[in-house]
N, C-alpha and C positions, 0 to 999 in steps of 0.2 A: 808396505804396499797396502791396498784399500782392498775393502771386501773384494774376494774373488768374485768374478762374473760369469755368470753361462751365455756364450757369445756365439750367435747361429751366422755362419760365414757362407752365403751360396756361390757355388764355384768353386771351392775351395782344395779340390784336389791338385790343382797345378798354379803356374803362376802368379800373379800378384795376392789372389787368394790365400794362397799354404802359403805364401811368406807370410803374409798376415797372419792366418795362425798360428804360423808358427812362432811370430816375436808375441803374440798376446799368450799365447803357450808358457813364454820363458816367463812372462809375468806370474804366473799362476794362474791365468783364468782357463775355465771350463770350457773347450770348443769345441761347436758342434760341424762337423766337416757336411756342409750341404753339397750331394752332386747326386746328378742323374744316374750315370753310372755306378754300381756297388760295388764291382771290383777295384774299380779306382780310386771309387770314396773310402772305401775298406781300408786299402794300400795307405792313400795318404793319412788315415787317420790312426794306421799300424805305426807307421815310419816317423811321426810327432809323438808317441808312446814310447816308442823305443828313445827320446829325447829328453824324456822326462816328462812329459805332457800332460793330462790331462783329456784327450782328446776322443772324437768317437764318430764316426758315421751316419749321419743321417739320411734317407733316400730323400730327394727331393727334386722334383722335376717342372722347372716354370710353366711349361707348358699344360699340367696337367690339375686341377682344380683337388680332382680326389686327393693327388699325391702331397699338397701342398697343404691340405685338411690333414691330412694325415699324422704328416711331418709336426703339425701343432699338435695333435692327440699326445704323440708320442714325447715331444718336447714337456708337455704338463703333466703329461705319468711318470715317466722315467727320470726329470730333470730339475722338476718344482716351480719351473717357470721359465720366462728368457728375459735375461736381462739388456743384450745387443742383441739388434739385429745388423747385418753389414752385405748388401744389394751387391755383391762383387758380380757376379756372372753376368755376361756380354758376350756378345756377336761382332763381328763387321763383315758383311756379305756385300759383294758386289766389285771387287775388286780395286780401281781405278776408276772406275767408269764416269764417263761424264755425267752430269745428275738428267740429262737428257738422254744418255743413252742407259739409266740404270734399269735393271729388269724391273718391271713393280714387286715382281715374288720377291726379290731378294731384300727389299723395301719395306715389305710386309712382314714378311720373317725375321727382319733386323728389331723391326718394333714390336715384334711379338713376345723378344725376347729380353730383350735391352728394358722398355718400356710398360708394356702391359705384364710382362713377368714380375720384372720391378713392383708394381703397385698389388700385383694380384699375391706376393709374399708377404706384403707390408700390410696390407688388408687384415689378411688372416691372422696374423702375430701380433697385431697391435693388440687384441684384448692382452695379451701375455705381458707385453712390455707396456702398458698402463699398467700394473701392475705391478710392476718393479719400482721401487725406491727411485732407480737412475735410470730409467730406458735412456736407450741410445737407439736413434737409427743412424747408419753411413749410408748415402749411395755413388755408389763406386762412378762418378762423373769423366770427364775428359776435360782439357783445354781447349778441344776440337767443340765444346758443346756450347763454346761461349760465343755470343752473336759479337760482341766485342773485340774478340780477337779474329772472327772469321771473317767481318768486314774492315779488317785490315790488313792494306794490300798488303805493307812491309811487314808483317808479324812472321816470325821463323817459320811458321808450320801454314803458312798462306797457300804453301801446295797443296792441300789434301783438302780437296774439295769434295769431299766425303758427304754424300746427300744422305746415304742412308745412316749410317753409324754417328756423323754428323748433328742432323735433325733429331735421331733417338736420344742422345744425350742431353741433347738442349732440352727434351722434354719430360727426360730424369730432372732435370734441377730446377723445370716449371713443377712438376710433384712434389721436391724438396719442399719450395716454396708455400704449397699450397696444404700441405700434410703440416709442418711448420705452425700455419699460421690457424689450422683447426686445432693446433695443440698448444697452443702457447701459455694458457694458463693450465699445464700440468706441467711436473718433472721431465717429462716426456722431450728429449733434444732432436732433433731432425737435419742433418746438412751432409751437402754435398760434399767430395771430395777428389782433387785432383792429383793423381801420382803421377804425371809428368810423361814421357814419351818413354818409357821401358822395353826393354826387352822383353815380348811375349810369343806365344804363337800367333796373337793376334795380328801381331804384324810382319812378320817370319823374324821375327827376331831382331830386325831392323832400328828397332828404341835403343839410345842411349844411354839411360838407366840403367842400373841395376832393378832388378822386383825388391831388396833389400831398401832400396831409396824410395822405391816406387808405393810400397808398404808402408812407411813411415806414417804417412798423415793421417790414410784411413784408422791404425793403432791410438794416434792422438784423439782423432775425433770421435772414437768409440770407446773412446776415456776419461771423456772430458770430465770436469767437476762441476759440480752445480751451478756454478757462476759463467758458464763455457756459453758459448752463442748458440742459436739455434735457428734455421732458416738462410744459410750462409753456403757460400763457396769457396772453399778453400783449399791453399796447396800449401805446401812446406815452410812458404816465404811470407802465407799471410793470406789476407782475401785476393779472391779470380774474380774478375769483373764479368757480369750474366751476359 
């Protein structure tokens, strides 16, 4: 295996997140369990320990600027530095609703969390991961976020005409692209990733997937080797078209 890594996972107490932890776990790398909740993040980063893990709690809350300052303090005392970052935590509010009939709150709230949480983690931590030998960022994308697949009538997932969760994704992987492209001459890799329609709470469970399959790609691409792309979107089978 290659140098162990210190890999900050937000979201990471439940679904596609802690599986992600926990296969980079079995690797040997160092992970920091990001969630709002401390009981939860406690749990899940107990339960990857008792696996053999490596694993530990960090508070961290997207919405909150202190909390997310913080979370870096503690990450550079306690840890030496970060080497991944991986943008897992999302929302999808609004249920079904036609993008005509969606609440705006729930529209705002989707990108507060999805989208400006996203950038305002990645902000903060980038001093940490310019720093690292390999930074990695992942953000946790959709095939829902692809304009490519969403203006095609025939594409399998053509029903989920999803405005908010939808539009927030697509402008995760317009910040891939654009974080990407102010980094490009460092180590520093940046891309999106798609795990596929999984079974999460996100969608009551309703995904196909497994979070085992669903995990896969974001573990690849927060592992990639120095020659790996960066500014990309991809799922298990290769590049997602934007």
């Amino acid at each position: 295996m290659t140098q162990p890594k210190t890999i900050l996972i937000t979201g990471a107490n439940k679904g596609i997140g802690y599986e992600t932890a926990r296969q980079l776990g079995v690797l040997g790398h160092r992970i920091l369990i990001g969630a709002r909740d401390e009981q939860r993040g406690s749990e899940a980063a107990a339960s990857l320990a008792k696996e053999g893990a490596d694993a530990h709690f960090i508070q961290l809350d997207l919405h909150d600027q202190n909390s997310i300052a913080a979370a870096a303090q503690t990450i550079a005392k306690d840890y030496s530095g970060l080497d991944v970052l991986i943008n897992n935590a999302g929302i999808s509010l609004g249920g079904g609703a036609a993008p005509s009939q969606l609440p705006m709150n729930d529209l705002r709230a989707t990108f507060e969390t999805n989208f400006f949480g996203t950038v305002s983690v990645t902000r903060v931590m980038l001093p940490l991961l310019l720093q690292s030998p390999a930074g990695r960022i992942v953000n946790m994308s959709s095939g829902l976020g692809s304009l490519t697949f969403n203006s095609d009538p025939d594409h399998e997932h053509a029903q989920f005409n999803l405005l908010a969760y939808n539009s927030s994704k697509a402008a995760v992987n317009m910040a891939t692209v654009a974080f990407a492209k102010e980094f490009k001459d460092t180590p520093l890799k940046i891309n999106s990733a798609d795990p596929g329609f999984t079974a999460t709470d996100l969608n009551g469970f309703t995904g196909q997937r497994t979070v085992e399959q669903g995990a896969g790609i974001a573990v690849r691409l927060a592992t990639l080797d120095a020659d790996g792309p960066t500014g990309g979107f991809f799922d298990e089978n290769g590049e997602v078209p934007w």
